[in-house]
N, C-alpha and C positions, 0 to 999 in steps of 0.2 A: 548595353544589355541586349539577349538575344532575340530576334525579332520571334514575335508569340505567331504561331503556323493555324491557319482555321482550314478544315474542310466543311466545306459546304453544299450540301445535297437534296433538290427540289426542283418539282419536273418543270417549274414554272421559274427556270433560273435567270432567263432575260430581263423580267420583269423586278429581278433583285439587283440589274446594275446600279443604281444610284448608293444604296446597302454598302455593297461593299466598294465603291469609290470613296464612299465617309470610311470604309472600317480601312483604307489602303493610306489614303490621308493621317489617319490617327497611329500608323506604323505595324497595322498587322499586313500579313500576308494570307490572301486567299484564295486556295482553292474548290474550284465550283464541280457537279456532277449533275447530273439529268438523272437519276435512278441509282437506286440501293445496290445494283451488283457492278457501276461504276465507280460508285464511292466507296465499295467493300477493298475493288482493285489497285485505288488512288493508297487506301488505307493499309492495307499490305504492303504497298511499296513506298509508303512514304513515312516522316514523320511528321502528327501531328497535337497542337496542343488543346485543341476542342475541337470536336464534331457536332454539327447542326445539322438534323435532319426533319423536311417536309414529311408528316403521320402519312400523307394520303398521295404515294408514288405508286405509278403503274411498275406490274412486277413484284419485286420485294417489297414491301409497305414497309414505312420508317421503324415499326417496334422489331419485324423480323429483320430489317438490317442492322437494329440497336443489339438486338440478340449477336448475330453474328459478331461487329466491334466488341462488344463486351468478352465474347471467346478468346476474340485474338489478343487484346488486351484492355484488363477491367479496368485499369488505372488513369486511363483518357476518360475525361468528362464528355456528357453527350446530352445533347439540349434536343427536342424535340417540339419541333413549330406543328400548329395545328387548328383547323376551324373548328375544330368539332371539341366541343366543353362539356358532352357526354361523360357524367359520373366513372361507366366503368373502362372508360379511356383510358384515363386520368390513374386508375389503379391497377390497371395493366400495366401503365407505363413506368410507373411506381415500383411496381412490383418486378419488373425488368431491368430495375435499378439504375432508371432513369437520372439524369444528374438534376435537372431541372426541364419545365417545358414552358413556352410562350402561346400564346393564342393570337391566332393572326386580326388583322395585318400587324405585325411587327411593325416599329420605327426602330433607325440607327440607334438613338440614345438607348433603346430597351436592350439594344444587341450589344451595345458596349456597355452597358452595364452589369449585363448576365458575363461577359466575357471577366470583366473585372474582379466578380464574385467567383469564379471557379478558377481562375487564371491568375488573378494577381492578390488572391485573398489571404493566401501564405507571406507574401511580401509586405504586406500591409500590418494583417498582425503579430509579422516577427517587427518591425519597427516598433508600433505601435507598445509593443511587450516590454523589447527592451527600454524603451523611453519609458515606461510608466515604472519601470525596476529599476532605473538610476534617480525618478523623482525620490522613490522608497528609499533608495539606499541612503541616503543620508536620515531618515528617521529613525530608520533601524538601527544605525551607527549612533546616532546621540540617544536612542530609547539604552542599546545594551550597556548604558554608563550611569543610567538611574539605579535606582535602590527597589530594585525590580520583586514583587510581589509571587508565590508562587505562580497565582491563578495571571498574573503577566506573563511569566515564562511562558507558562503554554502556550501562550497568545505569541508571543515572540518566535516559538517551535513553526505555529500553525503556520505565521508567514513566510517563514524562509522557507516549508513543505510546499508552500502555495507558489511561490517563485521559483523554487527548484522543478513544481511540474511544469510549471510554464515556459519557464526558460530551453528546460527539456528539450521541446518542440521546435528549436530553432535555432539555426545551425551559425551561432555566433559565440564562438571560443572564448570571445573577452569578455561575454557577460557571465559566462559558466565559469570562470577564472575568478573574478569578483564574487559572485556568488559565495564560490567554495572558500575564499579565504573570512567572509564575510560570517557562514555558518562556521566555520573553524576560529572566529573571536568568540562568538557566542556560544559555543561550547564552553570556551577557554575561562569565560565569566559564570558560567550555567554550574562548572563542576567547583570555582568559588563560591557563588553562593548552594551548593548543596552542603559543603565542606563546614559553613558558614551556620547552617542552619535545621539539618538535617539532624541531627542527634536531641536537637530541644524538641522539633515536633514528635518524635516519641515520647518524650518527656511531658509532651501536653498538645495530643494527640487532637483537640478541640479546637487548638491556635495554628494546624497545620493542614494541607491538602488530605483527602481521601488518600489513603494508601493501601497497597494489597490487603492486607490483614480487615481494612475494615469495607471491602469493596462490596462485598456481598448484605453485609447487617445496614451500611448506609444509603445501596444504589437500588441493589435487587430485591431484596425481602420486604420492604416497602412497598414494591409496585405488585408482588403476589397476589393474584387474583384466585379465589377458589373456584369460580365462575370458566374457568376458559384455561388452557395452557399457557407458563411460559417457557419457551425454549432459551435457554443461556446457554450460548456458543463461543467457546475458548478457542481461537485457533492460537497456537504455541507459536510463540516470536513473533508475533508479527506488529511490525512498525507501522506509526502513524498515518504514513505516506503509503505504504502498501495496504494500507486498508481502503485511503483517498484512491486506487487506481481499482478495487474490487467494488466499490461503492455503488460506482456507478452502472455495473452489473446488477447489483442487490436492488437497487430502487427499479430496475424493470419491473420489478416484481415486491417490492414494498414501499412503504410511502414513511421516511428519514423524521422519527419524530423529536431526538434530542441526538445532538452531537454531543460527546463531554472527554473530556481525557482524566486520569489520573496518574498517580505515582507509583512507581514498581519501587520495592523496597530493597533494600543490599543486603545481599549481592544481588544483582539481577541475573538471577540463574531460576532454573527451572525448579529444583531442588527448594527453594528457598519461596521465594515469589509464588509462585503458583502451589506448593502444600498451605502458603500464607491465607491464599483467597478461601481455599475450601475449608480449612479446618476454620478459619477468624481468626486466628491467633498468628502472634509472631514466633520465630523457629525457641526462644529460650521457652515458651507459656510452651508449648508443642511436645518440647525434650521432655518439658513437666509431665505432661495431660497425657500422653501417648506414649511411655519410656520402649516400650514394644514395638512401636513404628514408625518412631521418625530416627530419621539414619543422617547422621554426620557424614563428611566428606570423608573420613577416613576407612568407615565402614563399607563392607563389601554389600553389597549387589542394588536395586533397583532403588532408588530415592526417591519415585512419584508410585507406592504402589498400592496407596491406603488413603487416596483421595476420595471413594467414595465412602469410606466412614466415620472419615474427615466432617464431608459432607452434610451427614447424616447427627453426625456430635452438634452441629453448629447448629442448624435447621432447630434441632430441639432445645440446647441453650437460647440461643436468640429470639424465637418464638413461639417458644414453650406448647408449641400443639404439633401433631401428628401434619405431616404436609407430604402427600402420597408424591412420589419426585422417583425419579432414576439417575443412572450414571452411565456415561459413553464413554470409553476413552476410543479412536479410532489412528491408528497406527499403520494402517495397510489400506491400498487399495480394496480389495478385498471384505474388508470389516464396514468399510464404507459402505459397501454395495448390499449387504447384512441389513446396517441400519437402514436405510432407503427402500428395501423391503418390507421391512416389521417396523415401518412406520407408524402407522394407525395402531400399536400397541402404547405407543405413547401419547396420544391424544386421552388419556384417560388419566393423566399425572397431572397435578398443578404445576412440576418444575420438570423439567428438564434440564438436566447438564452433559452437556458432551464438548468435548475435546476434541480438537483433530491438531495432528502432530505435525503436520506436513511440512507447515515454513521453519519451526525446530529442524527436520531433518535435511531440508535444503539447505539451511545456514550449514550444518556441520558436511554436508554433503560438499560444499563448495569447497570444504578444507580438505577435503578427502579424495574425491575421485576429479581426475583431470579432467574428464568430458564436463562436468557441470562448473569446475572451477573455470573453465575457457566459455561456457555462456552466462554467467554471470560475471563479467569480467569489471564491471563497476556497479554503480545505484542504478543508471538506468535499467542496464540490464537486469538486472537483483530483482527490481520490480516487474518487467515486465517477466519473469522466469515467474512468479511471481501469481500474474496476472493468469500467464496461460495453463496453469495447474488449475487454476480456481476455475476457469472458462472449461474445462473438462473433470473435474472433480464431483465424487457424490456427492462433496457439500453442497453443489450448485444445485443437485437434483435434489437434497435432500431440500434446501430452503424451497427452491420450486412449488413441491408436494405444501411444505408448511404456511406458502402464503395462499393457497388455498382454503385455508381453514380459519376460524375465529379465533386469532390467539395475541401474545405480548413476544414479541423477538428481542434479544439485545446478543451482539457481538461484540467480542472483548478479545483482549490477550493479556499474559502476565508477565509480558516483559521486550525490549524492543533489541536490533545488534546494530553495531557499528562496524563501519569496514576499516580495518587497525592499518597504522602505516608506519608507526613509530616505534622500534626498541624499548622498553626499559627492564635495566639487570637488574634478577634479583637471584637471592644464594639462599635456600632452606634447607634442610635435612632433606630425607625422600621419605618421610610421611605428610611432607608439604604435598596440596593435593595440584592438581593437573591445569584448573580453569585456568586460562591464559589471560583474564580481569581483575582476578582476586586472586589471592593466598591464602592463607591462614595455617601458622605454624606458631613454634617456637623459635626464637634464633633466627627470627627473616632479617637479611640483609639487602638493603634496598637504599635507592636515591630520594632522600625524605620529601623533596622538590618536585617530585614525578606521582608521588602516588596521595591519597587521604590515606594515613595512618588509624586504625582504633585499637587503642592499647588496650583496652578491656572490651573484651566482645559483649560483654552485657550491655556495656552503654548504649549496643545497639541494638539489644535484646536480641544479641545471639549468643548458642551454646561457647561455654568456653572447652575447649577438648584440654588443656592444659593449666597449670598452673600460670605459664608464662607465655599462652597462645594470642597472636592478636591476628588480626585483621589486618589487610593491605588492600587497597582498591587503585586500578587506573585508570588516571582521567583523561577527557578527551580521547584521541584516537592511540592511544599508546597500547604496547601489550607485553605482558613479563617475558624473558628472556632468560636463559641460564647459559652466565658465560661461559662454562665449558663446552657448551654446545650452541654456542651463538650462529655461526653462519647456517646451519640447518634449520635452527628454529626460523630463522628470517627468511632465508630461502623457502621454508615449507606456508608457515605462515601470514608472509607478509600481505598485505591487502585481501584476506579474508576476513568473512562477518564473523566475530566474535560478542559474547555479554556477560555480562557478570561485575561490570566495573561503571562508571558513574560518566553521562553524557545524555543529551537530548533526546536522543533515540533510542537510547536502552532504556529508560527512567518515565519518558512524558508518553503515556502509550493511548490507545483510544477504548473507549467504552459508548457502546452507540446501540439506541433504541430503536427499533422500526417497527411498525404494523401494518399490514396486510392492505393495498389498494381497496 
């Protein structure tokens, strides 16, 4: 292993030899300075893996030579020794993005301790990770062979989310190897039993998980306060795991009062899932209730464009009183920056619903233009591409403004992607529509072993557009293909986020409560 390099910087360095004969004995290497524009000179020309610097040096003082290190590069840890236990030291030094500080007199053990913590504290909890992920992996291997419970799945989802960030972080191929073949069983079992069970809980809607249609009558309009706002925030697609890496931005500034996930209903497409939440109803009750505005796949132009009287139908079905509420949809930078303005005209509604499109247009964005498909080149990536839109988004400033106020928050989405990696042919007519998850035609020709079949759309309370039209779904990471045009569609498509078809990540999505610190 490579020996760990210390520079060490304090006008009183003689009196540290015994210090670093323990820290030369224990295999570091170190070098010493008398003064901060010494150790700025050693640190320029050398490399090293921590810096320790005396507060109170003649010349430069330890936080003006922390400043300069931190210039040249922020990425070295820097410990700061010091007699003085003065409050606004202490937050200076902080606030100069100090790594840790010690108060003297130091002993060896405190110095190879702090060194342990910044220095070998990645080493410890990437073992540390992957050991406690290989105890799990055998649970989770004999749990995905039980006769697993909806409200289990999710629980199954949450941990391999949970092992997938963790594993993330730490650069050992064969646990990221197992992992992925470990989530790619549990998929494999997850789109069995949907296959398995998914048609009865429509059927008896009581005996099954929350799902879109009833997300809003069972989660949200219950918690309606006429006393105070609540804000209901859709961001479009966004997965489980991508909401766990925004999370922890949001609780800066809100305090997590229910986690919960539910089920996106098929197809998991935007069209379908998300008119499902606003109106309540599923797309067959929909075709009924709104012959004017709900648009089949085959129909031309916008299929999300009557969500807010959708909305607005539901709110007065389900709780039969007047509930003063608005609608966002926000689509553009732009539109964002709008609402974030003419904020405080919404503090006068009970509800609020708004929409932001962004992780929708990222997923399709990935398929489309090279420059985004080459940064999000896997999950990691996905997410953090992800992460850094939300860290500059007027969502971020929009929530900001909102937990300033006395209100109820919950963030949701209506449906999650998967990144596709697998062919399957199928042969339609060309009023077969485009999603590369589902079908739906007459005359689908297809691998009956690759996809969930529904011969009657109604069974799944969806429109029938034909006499003879069904439904085709694909499971796990697969996605349709039209052999005459196979090498382009795989060349074009291949490991992009697609949804609309049945898997962990399209289906198990998150619905999450927070209020105001």
């Amino acid at each position: 292993m490579q020996e760990t390099t210390i520079l060490w910087a304090d006008d009183e360095i003689d009196l540290l030899k015994p210090h670093i004969m323990f820290l030369n004995d224990k295999g570091y290497t170190v070098k010493t300075a008398t003064n901060g524009n010494d150790a700025l000179d050693a640190f320029r020309n050398g490399y090293f893996d921590i810096v320790f610097l005396d507060e109170n040096m003649p010349g430069l003082t330890g936080l003006e030579t922390l400043a300069e290190i931190k210039n040249i590069n922020p990425d070295v840890p820097v410990v700061l020794i010091t007699k003085n236990e003065e409050e606004h030291l202490m937050e200076d030094a902080i606030g100069s993005k100090i790594d840790d500080y010690l108060i003297k007199p130091v002993n060896p053990k405190q110095i190879q301790l702090t060194i342990k913590r910044l220095i070998d504290n990645k080493r410890l909890v990437s073992e540390k990770t992957s050991m406690a992920y290989q105890q799990d992996f055998r649970n989770l291997g004999m749990t995905l062979n039980d006769n697993l419970s909806y409200s289990e799945w999710a629980d199954v989802y949450k941990k391999l989310v949970f092992w997938e960030l963790s594993l993330e972080k730490l650069e050992d191929a064969g646990m990221h190897e197992i992992l992925t073949l470990q989530k790619a069983e549990a998929n494999a079992q997850f789109c069995k039993f949907i296959e398995k069970n998914y048609l009865g809980w429509l059927k008896d809607p009581d005996n099954g998980p929350v799902t879109s249609s009833q997300l809003l009558k069972k989660k949200l309009f219950p918690q309606l306060d006429s006393t105070k706002p609540t804000f209901f925030i859709l961001i479009d697609n966004l997965r489980y795991d991508q909401w766990k890496m925004i999370n922890s931005i949001i609780t800066e500034h809100f305090r997590l009062d229910e986690e919960e996930t539910y089920f996106s209903i098929l197809p998991t497409a935007t069209q379908y899932a998300r008119n499902a939440i606003f109106s309540g109803l599923m797309p067959i009750e929909m075709e009924k209730r709104f012959p004017s505005m709900w648009q089949n796949d085959e129909d031309e132009g916008g299929k999300n464009l009557f969500e807010d009287q959708f909305l607005k139908d539901q709110l007065q079905r389900v709780l039969r009183r007047d509930v003063k509420h608005s609608y966002t949809k926000v689509l553009t930078f732009e539109q964002g920056k709008d609402l974030v303005e003419n904020f405080n005209n919404l503090m006068g509604n009970e509800l609020n619903a708004i929409v932001f499109n962004f992780v929708d247009m990222l997923s399709h964005a990935r398929t489309d233009m090279a420059m985004i498909r080459e940064l999000a080149n896997d999950e990691a990536a996905y997410r953090s591409l992800t992460l850094s839109w939300f860290e500059h988004s007027p969502l971020l400033e929009l929530l900001k403004k909102i937990s300033q106020k006395n209100v109820k928050l919950v963030i949701t989405t209506d449906h999650g992607t998967i990144r596709v990696k697998h062919p399957s042919k199928v042969i339609g007519d060309r009023n077969t529509n485009t999603n590369l998850r589902y079908k739906q035609g007459k005359n689908l020709n297809f691998n009956a072993k690759e996809v969930f079949h529904i011969k009657n759309p109604h069974d799944a309370q969806l429109p029938k557009l034909h006499v003879s039209s069904s439904f085709i779904f694909t499971k796990e990471d697969s996605y349709f293909v039209y052999p005459n045009n196979y090498n382009h569609f795989v060349n074009y498509y291949n490991e992009t986020f697609q949804h609309g078809g049945i898997s962990l990540e399209e289906m198990i999505v998150p619905y999450i409560t927070y209020s105001p610190k």
